[in-house]
Backbone as CSV, one residue per row, in Angstrom:
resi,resn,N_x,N_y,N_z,CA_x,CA_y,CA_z,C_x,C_y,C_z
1,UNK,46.666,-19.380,-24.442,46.706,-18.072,-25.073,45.994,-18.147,-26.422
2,UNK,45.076,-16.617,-26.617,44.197,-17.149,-28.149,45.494,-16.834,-29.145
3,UNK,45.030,-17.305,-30.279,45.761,-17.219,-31.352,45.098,-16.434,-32.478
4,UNK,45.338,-14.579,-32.173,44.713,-13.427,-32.867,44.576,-13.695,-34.028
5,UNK,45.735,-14.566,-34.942,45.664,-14.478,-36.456,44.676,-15.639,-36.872
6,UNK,44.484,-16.697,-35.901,43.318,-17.336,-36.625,42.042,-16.970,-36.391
7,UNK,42.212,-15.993,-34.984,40.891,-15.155,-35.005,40.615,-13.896,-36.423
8,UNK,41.628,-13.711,-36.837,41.596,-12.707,-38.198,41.143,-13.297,-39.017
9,UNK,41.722,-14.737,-39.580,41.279,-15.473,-40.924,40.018,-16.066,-40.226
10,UNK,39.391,-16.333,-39.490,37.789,-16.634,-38.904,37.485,-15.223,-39.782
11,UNK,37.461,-14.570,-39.548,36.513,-12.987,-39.421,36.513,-12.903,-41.035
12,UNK,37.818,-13.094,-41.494,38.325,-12.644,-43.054,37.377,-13.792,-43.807
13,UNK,37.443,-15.446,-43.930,36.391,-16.068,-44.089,35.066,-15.900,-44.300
14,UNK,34.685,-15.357,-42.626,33.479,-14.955,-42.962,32.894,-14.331,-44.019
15,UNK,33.547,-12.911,-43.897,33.661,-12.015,-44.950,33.090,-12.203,-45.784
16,UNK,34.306,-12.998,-46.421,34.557,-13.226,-47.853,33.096,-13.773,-48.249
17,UNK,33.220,-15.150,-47.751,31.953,-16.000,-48.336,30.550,-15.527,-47.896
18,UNK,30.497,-14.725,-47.067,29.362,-13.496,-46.941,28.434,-12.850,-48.003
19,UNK,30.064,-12.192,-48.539,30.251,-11.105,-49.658,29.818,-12.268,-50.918
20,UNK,30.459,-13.360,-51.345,30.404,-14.022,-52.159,28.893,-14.599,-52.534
21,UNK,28.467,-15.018,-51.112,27.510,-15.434,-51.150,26.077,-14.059,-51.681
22,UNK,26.269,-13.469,-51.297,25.161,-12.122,-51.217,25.243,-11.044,-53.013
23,UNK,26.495,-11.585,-52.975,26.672,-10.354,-54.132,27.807,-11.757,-55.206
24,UNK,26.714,-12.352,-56.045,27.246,-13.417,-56.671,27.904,-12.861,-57.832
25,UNK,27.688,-11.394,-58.057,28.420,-11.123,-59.378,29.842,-10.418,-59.391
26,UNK,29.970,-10.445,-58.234,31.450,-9.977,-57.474,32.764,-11.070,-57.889
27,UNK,33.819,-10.726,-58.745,34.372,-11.755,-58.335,35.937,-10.817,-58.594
28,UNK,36.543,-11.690,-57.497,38.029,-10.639,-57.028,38.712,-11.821,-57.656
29,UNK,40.082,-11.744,-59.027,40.854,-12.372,-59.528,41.924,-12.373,-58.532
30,UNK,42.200,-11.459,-58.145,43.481,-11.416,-57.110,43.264,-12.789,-56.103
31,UNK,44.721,-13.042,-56.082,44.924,-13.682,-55.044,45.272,-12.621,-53.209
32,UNK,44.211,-12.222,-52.943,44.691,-10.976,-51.559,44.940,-11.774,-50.345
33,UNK,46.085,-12.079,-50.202,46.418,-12.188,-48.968,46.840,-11.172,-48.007
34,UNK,46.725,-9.703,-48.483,47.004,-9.073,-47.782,46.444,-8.562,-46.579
35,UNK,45.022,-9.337,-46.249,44.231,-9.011,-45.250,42.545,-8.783,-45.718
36,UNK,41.925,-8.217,-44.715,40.566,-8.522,-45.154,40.273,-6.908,-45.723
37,UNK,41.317,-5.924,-45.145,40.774,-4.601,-45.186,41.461,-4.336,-46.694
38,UNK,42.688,-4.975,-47.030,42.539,-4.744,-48.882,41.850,-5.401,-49.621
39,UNK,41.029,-6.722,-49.050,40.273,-7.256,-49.848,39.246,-6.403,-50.095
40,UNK,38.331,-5.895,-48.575,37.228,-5.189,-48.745,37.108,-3.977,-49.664
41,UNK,38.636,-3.111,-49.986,39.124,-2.077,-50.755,38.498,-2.051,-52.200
42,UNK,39.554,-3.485,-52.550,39.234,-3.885,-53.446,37.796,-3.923,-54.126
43,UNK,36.635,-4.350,-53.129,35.555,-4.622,-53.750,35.053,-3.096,-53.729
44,UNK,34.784,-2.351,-52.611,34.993,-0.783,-52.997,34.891,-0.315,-53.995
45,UNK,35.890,-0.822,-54.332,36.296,0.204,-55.175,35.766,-0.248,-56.856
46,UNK,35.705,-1.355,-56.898,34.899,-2.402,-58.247,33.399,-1.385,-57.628
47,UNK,32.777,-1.595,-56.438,31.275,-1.156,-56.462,31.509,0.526,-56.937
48,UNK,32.734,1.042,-56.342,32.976,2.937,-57.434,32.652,2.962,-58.399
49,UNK,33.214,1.995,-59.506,33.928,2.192,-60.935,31.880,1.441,-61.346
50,UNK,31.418,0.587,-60.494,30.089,0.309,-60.940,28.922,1.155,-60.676
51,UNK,29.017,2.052,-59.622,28.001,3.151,-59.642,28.417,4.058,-60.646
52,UNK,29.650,4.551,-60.734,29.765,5.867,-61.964,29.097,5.785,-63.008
53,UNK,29.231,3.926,-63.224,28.495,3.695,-64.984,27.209,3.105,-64.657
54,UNK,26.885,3.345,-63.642,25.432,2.981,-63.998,24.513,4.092,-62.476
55,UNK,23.220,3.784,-62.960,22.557,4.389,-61.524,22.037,2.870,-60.516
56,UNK,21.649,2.134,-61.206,21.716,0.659,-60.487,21.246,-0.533,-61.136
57,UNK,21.769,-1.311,-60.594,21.799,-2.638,-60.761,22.036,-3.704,-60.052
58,UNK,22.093,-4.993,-60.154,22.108,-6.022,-59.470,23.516,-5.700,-58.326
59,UNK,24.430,-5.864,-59.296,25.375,-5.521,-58.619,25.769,-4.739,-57.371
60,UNK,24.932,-3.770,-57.587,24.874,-1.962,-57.132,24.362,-2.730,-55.293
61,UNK,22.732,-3.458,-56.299,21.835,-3.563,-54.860,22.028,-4.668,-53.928
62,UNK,23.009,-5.779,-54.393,23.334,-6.584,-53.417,24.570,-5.827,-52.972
63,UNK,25.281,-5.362,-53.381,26.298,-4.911,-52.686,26.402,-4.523,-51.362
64,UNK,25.066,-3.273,-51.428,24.760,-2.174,-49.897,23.691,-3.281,-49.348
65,UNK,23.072,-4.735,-50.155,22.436,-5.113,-48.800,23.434,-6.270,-48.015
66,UNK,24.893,-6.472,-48.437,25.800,-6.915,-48.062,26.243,-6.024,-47.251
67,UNK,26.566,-4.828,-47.873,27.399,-3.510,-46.950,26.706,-3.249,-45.582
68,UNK,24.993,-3.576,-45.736,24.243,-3.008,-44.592,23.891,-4.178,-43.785
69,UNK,24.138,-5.370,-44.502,24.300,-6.825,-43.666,25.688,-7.013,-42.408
70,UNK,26.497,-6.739,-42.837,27.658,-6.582,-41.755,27.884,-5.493,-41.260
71,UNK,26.966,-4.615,-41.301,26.549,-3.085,-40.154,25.994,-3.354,-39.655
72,UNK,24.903,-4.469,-39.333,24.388,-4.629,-38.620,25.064,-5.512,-37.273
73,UNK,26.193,-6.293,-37.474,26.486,-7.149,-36.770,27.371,-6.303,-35.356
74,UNK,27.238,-6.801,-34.286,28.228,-6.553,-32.803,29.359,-6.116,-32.879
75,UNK,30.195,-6.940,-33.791,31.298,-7.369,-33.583,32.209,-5.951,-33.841
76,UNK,32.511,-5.693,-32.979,33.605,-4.392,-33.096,34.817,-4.118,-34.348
77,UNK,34.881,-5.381,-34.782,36.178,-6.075,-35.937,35.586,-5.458,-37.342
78,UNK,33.787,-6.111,-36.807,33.781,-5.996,-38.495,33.107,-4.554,-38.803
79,UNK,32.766,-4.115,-38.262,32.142,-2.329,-38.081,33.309,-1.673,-38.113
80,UNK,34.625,-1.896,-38.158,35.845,-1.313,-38.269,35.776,-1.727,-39.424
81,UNK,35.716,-3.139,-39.988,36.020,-3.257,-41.569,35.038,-2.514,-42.381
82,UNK,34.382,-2.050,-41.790,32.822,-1.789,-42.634,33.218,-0.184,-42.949
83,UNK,33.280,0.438,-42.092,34.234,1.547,-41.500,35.185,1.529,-42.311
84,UNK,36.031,1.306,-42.254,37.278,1.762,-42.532,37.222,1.155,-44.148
85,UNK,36.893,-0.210,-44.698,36.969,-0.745,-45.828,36.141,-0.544,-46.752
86,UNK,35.114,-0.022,-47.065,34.214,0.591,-47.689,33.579,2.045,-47.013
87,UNK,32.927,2.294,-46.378,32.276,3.503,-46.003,33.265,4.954,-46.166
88,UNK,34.350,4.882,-45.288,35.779,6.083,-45.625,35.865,5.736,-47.141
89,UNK,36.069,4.825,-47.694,36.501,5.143,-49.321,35.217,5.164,-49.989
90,UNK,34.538,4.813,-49.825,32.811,5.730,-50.418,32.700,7.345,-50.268
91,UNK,33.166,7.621,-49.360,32.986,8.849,-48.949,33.631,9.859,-49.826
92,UNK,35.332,9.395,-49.325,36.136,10.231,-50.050,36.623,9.893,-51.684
93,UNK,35.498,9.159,-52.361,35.267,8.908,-53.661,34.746,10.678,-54.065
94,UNK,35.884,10.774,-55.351,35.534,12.418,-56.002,34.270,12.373,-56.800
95,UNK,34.026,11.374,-57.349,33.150,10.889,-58.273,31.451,11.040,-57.848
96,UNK,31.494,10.460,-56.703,30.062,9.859,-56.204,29.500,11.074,-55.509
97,UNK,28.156,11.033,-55.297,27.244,11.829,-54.954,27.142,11.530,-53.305
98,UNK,27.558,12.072,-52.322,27.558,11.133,-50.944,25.904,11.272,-50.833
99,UNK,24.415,11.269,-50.924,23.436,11.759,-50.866,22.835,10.615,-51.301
100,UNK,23.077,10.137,-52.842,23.147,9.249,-53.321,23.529,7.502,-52.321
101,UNK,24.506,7.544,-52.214,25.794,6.762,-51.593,24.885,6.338,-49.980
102,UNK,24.388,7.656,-49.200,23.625,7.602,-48.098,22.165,7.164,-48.131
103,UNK,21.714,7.105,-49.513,20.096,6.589,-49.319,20.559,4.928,-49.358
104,UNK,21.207,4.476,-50.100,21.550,3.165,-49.556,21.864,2.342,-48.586
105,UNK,21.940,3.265,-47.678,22.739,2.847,-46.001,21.965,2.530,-45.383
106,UNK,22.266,1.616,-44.754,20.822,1.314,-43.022,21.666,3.075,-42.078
107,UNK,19.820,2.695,-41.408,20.324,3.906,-40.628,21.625,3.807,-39.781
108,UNK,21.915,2.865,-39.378,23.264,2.582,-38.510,24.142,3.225,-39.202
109,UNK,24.365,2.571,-40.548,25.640,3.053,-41.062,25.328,4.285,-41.614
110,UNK,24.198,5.154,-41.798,24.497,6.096,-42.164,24.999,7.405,-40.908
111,UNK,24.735,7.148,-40.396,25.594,7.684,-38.756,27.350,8.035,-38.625
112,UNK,27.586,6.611,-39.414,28.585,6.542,-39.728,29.646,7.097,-40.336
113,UNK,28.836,6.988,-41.587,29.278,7.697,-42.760,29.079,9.452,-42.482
114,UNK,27.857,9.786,-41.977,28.248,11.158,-41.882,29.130,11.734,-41.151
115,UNK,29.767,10.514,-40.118,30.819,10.987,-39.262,31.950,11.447,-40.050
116,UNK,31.878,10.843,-41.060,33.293,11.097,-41.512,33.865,12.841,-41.778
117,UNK,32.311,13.016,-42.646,32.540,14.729,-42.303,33.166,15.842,-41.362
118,UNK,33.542,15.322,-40.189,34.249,15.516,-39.180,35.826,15.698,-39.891
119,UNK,35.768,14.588,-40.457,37.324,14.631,-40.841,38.205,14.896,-42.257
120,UNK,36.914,15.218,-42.936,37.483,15.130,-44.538,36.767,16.367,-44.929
121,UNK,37.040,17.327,-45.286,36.466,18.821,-46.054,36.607,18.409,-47.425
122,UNK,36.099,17.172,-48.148,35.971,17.120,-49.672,34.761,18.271,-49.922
C-alpha cells in the first residue's frame, strides 16, 4: 500500500527547494509544517505586499517565472497547489490590478486564473 503522506512531503520538498532555488530572495522564517498549501500562501502573499510597493523587481520576476515553472508541470497535485495556493489568492487580492497580475502568467495559467471569475464578483 503507497504511503500518501510521504507522497505529500515528496511534492512539498519539491516545492520548496524549487521555489528556493528560483526565487533566492524569498525567505519564509516560519517554521510551516502545516502543509505545502500554507506554505505556498505564505509566499503569496510576501509576492502581494511586494507588488503593491513596487512595479518590479527581482523578486517580482523570479517569482511568476517560478509561479509559471510549476504550471507547466502534469502533475494534477501541483496545478492544484498552483491553483489554489497562489493564483485564487492573487486574484482575490483587493489591492492588485488582475490585468497586471495576468501579463505575468504563461498562457496555461492564465486560463486559469480567468476561471476564477466564474466564482468571485470582486
Amino acid at each position: 500500500m503507497y504511503n500518501f503522506k510521504e507522497l505529500d512531503n515528496i511534492i512539498s520538498k519539491m516545492i520548496k527547494d524549487k521555489l528556493y532555488e528560483m526565487v533566492p530572495e524569498y525567505s519564509n522564517e516560519k517554521n510551516n509544517e502545516d502543509g505545502i498549501y500554507f506554505f505556498m500562501n505564505e509566499f503569496t502573499l510576501s509576492l502581494i505586499d511586494e507588488i503593491e510597493q513596487s512595479q518590479s523587481n527581482k523578486f517580482i520576476d523570479n517569482s511568476f517565472k517560478f509561479i509559471n515553472h510549476l504550471g507547466e508541470s502534469n502533475n494534477l497535485e501541483i496545478l492544484n497547489i498552483v491553483k489554489v495556493g497562489v493564483l485564487e489568492i492573487l486574484y482575490t487580492s483587493e489591492n492588485l490590478k488582475r490585468q497586471k497580475i495576468e501579463k505575468l502568467l504563461s498562457e496555461k495559467l492564465k486560463l486559469i486564473f480567468r476561471d476564477f471569475s466564474k466564482h468571485y464578483y470582486l
